[in-house]
C-alpha positions in Angstrom: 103.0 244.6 10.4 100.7 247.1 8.9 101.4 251.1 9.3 98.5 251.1 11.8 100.8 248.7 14.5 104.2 250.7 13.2 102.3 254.1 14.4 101.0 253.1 17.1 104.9 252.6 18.7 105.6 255.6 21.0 109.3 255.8 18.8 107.5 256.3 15.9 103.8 258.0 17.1 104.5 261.2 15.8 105.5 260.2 12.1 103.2 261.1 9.2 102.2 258.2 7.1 105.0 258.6 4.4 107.6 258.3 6.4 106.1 255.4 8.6 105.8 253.6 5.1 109.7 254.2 4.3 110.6 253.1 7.8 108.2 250.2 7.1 109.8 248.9 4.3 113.7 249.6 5.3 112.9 247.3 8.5 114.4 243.7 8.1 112.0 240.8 8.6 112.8 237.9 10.7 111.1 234.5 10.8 111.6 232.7 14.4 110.3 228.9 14.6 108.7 227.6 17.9 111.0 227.7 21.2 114.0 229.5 19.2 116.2 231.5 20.9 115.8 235.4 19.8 118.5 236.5 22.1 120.5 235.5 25.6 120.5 237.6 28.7 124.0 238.9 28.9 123.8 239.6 25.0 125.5 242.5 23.7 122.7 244.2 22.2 122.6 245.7 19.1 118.7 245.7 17.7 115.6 246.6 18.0 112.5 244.1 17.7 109.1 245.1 17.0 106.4 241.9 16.7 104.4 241.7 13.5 103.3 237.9 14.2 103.1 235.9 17.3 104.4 236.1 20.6 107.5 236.4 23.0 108.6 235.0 25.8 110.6 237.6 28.0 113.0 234.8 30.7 115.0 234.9 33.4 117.7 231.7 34.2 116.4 230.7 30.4 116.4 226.5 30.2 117.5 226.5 33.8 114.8 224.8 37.0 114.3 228.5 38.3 113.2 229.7 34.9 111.0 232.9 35.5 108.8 234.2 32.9 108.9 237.9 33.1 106.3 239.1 30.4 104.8 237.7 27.0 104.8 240.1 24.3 102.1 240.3 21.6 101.7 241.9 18.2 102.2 245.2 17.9 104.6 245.0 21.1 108.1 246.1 20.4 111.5 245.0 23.0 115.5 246.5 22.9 115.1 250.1 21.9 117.5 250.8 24.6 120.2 249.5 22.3 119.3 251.7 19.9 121.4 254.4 21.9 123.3 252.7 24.5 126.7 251.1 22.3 127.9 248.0 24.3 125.1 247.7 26.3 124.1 243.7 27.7 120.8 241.9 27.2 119.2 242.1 30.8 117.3 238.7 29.9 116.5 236.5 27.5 113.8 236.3 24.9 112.2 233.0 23.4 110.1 232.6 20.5 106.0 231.0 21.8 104.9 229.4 18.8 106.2 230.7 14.7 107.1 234.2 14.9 108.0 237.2 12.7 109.8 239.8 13.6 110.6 243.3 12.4 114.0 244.1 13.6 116.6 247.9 13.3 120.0 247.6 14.0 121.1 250.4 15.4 123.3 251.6 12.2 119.8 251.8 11.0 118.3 254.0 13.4 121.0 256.2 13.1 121.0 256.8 9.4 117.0 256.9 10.0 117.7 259.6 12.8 119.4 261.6 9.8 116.6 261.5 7.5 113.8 262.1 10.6 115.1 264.2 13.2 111.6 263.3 14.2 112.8 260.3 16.0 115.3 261.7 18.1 112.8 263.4 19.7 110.3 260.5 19.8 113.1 258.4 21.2 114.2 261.1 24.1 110.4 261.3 24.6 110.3 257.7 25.1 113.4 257.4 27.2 112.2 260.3 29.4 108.9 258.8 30.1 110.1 255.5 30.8 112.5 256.8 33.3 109.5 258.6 34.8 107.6 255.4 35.1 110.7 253.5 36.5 110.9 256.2 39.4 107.2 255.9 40.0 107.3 252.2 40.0 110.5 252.1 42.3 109.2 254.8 44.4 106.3 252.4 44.8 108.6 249.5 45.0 110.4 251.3 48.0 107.6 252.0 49.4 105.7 249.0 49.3 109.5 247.0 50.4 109.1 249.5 53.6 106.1 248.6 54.5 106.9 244.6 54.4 110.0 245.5 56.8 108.1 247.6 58.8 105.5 244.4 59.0 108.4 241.8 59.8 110.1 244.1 62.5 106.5 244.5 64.5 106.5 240.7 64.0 109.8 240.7 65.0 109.4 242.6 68.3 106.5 240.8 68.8 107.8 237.5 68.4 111.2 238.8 70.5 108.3 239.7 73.3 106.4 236.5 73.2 110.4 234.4 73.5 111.4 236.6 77.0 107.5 236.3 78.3 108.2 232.8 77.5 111.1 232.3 79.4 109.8 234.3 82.2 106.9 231.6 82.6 109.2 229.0 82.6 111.2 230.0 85.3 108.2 230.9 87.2 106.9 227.5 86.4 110.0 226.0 87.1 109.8 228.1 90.9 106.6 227.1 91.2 107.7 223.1 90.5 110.5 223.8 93.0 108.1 225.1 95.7 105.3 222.5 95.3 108.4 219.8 95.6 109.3 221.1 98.6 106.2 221.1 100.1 106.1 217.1 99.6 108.2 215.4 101.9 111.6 214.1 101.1 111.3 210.9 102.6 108.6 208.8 104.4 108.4 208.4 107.8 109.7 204.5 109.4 107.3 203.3 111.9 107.7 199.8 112.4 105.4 197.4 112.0 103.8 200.2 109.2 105.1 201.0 106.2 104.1 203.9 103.8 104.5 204.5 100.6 103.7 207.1 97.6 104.1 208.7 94.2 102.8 211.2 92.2 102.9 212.1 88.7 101.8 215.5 87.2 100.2 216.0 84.3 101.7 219.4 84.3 104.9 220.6 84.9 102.9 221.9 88.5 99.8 220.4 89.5 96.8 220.5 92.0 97.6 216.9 93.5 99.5 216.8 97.2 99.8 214.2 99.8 101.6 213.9 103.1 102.7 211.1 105.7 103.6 213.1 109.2 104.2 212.4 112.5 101.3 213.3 115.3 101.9 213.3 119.0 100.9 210.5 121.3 102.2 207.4 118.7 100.0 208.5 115.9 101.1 209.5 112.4 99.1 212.1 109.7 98.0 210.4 106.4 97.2 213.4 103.7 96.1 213.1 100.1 94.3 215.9 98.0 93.3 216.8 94.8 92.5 220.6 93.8 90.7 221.1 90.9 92.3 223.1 88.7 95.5 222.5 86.9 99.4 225.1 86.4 100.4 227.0 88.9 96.5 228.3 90.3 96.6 224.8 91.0 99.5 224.6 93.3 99.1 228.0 94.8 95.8 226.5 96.7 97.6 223.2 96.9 100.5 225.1 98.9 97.3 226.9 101.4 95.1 224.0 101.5 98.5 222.0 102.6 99.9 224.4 105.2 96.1 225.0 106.5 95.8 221.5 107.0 99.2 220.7 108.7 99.2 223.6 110.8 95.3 222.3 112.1 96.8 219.1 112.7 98.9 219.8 114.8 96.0 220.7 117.3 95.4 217.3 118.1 92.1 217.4 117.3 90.2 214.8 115.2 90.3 213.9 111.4 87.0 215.4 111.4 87.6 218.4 113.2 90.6 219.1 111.1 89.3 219.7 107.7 85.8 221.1 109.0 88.1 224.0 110.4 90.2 224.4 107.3 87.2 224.4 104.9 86.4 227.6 107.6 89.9 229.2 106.9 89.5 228.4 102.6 85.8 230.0 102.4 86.5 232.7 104.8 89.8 233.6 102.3 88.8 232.0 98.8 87.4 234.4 96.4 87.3 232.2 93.4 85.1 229.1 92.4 88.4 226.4 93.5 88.0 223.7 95.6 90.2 220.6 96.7 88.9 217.0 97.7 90.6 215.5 100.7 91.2 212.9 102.8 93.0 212.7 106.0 93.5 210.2 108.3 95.2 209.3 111.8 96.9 206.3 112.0 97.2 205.0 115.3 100.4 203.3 116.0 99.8 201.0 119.1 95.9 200.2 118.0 96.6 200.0 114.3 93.0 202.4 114.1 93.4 204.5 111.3 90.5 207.0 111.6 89.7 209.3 108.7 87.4 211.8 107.3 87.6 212.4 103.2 85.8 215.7 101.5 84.9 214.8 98.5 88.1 212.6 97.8 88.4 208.9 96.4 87.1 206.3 98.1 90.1 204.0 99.8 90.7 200.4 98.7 91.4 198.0 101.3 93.7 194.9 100.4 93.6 192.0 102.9 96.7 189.6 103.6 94.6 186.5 101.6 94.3 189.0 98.5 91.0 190.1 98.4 89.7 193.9 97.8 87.2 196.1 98.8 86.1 199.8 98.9 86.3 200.9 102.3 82.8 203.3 101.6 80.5 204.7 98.5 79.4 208.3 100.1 82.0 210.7 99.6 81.2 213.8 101.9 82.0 217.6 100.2 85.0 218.9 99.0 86.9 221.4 100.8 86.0 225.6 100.1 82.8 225.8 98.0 80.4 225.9 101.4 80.7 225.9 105.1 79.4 223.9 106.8 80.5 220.6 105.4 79.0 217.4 105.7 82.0 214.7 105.7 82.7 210.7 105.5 84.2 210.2 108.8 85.4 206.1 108.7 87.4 204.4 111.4 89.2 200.9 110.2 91.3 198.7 112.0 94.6 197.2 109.7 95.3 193.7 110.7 98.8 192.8 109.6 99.3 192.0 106.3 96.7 194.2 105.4 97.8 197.6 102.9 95.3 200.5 102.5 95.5 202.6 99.6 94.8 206.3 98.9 94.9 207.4 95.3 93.6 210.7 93.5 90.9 210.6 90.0 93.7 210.6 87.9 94.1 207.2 88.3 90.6 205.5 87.9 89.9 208.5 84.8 93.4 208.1 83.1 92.8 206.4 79.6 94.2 204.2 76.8 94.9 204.8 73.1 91.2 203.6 72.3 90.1 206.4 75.1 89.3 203.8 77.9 89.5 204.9 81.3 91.4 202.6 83.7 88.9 202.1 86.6 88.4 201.1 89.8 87.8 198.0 88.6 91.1 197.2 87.2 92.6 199.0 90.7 90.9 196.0 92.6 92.1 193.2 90.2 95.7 194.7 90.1 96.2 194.8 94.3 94.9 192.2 94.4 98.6 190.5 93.3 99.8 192.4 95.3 99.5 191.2 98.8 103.3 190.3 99.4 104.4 193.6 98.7 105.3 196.5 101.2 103.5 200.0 100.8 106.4 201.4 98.5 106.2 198.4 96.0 102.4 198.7 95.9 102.5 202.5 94.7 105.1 201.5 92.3 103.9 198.6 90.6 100.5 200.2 90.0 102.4 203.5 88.5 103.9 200.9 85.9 100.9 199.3 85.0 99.2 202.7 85.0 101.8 203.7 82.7 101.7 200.7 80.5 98.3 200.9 80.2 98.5 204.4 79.3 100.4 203.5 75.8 101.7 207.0 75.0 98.4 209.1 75.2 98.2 212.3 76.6 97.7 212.4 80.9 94.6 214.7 81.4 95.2 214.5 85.4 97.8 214.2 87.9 98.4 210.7 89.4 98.8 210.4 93.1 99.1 207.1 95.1 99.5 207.1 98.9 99.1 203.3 100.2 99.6 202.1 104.2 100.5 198.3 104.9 100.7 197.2 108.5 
């Protein structure tokens, strides 16, 4: 190390060049080989190091799997001048040679006997001492400061995230309210009227949905037949389910024609909608005595009619207009006649557009070839055994739509 490194060493800055070249030559040299150790944190320390050649590795958890290099030092760089002063003070990490090394090192006898000859040094050294204790409380300071601002960060995530856990759980119990209601607006159990059965299921694609059907009793031997599907999913869904339903039962009960009936609740919807939703319906009157089952659909699925020998057909193609976008409506108003043996079925999008793993839609197609094994069945077994193919056929992917089956056998 040449007298130009030695001065430029806060400790020994304000030194004139004599001196510096005594210092310079009481200094013991050490030689370090590649990866030696210099010193061990937790050392008692006892010298001073000053780098004439090479470089240092300054470690924490030395030669362990969380080893942390802390700094590299480079010529000209010096380390432990704290235990210059401080008898019985600890090594607060450890030190590890990059590469050969050389070393200028002062043991703190040394510096003492050195402090004698150059008072110089004590001063140098308080100098040194003060302004690194200057730079610790600016760095802490900074430190602190920088440590509040991170907490201040994670409590507003905190609070925020403590926010978005009760809003949460508030939508789930409305949800879950919401599921309850739209439930109990279904009915509990099928009506019996021998020599008709009636059967249904649904399947959400959300925890509430838009889909609804109903089977009801009508005066003068007839019985309601209700299916619909509002387009929209969650709970706007089953909030217009829940009027479009109560409109259409309490209209019913008016006795007046399938026709009639949703002409004057698409009145009630437009008069009170003040949104762009809409539901597709169909509802029919099923005659008990007569076995005439006359209908009028808005917009909803066309029916597919199974006779006792197996074979299937769509009852229509025109679909007539969905329920609440205009007034007045045009309609498909049908009237069919069951013969025994025969089952009708009712059934919502979600089953024809539900789709495969390889994004296939199941169809109307494979609707016709499935019923049409199905002839021996009652109205309950139909629904069912076409929700377990649906399901099968499904694979796993993700239901985009509710799935409602309503079917009549006579």
């Amino acid at each position: 190390m040449t007298i130009d490194l030695l001065a430029k060493i806060p400790l020994f800055a304000d030194l004139p060049q004599n001196d510096l070249e005594q210092i310079l030559a009481a200094l013991d040299v050490k030689e370090m080989q590649d990866q030696a150790i210099l010193f061990h944190e937790g050392d008692p320390g006892e010298h001073f190091y000053m780098v004439a050649h090479g470089q240092l590795e300054v470690l924490m958890a030395e030669g362990k799997t969380e080893e942390l290099l802390l700094n590299l030092l480079t010529v000209g760089e010096y380390l432990g001048e704290m235990s210059l002063i401080l008898p019985g003070g600890h090594r607060t990490a450890s030190v590890r040679s990059r590469g050969a090394s050389t070393l200028l090192c002062m043991s703190r006898l040394q510096f003492l006997d050195l402090t004698k000859k150059y008072p110089e040094l004590s001063r140098a050294m308080v100098r040194v001492l003060s302004q690194r204790l200057d730079a610790a409380n600016t760095q802490t300071f900074h430190e602190l400061t920088e440590k509040n601002k991170q907490l201040q960060t994670a409590y507003d995530a905190l609070k925020a995230a403590q926010f978005q856990l009760i809003e949460k759980e508030r939508l789930e119990r409305e949800l879950q309210v919401a599921a309850d209601i739209q439930i109990s607006i279904l009915p509990d159990q099928l009506p019996a009227h021998p020599p008709f059965s009636f059967g249904a299921r649904i399947l959400p694609a959300r925890q509430v949905g838009g889909d609804f059907y109903d089977v009801f009793p009508l005066a003068e031997g007839r019985v309601g037949v209700l299916i619909g599907d509002v387009a929209d999913k969650g709970i706007p869904a089953a909030i217009f389910m829940a009027r479009a339903h109560a409109l259409i039962m309490a209209e019913a009960d008016r006795g007046a024609t399938a026709g009639e009936v949703l002409q004057m609740v698409n009145r009630h919807i437009t008069r009170l909608q003040k949104s762009t939703q809409f539901v597709t319906v169909l509802y029919g009157i099923l005659n008990l005595e007569t076995r005439i089952f006359q209908y009028a659909r808005a917009g909803h699925e066309t029916p597919i009619l199974l006779y006792p020998e197996g074979s299937v057909e769509r009852v229509s193609h025109s679909s007539g207009m969905a329920l609440g976008l205009w007034n007045p409506i045009t309609l498909d108003e049908r009237t069919l006649t069951l013969s025994p043996g025969s089952t009708l079925l009712l059934y919502t999008d979600g089953l024809t557009d539900c789709r495969n793993r390889q994004g296939e839609s199941f169809g109307v197609d494979r609707i016709k070839t499935t019923l049409s094994g199905l002839s021996a069945l009652n109205a309950q077994q139909v629904c069912d055994h076409l929700l377990e193919t649906l399901i099968t056929y499904q694979g796993g992917s993700n239901q985009d739509d509710d799935v409602t089956l309503v079917s009549i056998r006579a």
